[in-house]
C-alpha positions in Angstrom: -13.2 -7.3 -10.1 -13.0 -3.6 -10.0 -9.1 -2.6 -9.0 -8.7 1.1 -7.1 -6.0 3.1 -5.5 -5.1 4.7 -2.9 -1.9 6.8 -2.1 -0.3 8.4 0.6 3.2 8.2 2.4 1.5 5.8 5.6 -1.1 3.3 5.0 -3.2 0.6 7.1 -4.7 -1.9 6.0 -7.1 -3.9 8.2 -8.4 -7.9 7.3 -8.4 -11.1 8.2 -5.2 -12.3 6.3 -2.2 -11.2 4.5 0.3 -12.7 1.8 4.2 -13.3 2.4 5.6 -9.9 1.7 7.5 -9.4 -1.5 10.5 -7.4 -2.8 9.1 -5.0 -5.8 11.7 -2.8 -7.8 10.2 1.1 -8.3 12.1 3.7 -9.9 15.5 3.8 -10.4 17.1 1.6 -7.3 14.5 1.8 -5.0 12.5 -1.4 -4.3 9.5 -1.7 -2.4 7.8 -4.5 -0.3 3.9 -5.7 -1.8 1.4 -7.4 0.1 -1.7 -8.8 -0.6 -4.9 -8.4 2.4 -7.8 -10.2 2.0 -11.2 -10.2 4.5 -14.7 -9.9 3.8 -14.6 -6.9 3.8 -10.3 -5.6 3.0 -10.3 -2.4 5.1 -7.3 0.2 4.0 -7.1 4.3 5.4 -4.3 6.7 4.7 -2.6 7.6 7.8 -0.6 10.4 6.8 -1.0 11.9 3.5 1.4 12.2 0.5 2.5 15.7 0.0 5.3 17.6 -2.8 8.0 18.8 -1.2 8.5 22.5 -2.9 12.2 23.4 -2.9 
C-alpha cells in the first residue's frame, strides 16, 4: 500500500465510510482530530490552499 499526502488549510474527502474521529496531539498544545475514509475509490481535494503568512 502506497501512502501519499496532501496538505492544505480545508480538505474534503469524499467515500463511502468513515472511522470515529480521534483526538491527535500536533505541536506544542495543539491537538487535532484524525479520520480514516475508505471507498472504492477514497476521493480527497484541497478546498482552500495552505499559504505562509509573511509578517
Amino acid at each position: 500500500m502506497s501512502s501519499q499526502k496532501i496538505e492544505g488549510e480545508k480538505i474534503r474527502c469524499v467515500g463511502r465510510r468513515i472511522s470515529k474521529p480521534r483526538l491527535i496531539h500536533q505541536t506544542g498544545k495543539h491537538r487535532a482530530i484524525e479520520i480514516f475514509v475508505e471507498g472504492k475509490p477514497a476521493k480527497a481535494e484541497i478546498v482552500k490552499a495552505w499559504r505562509v503568512l509573511k509578517r
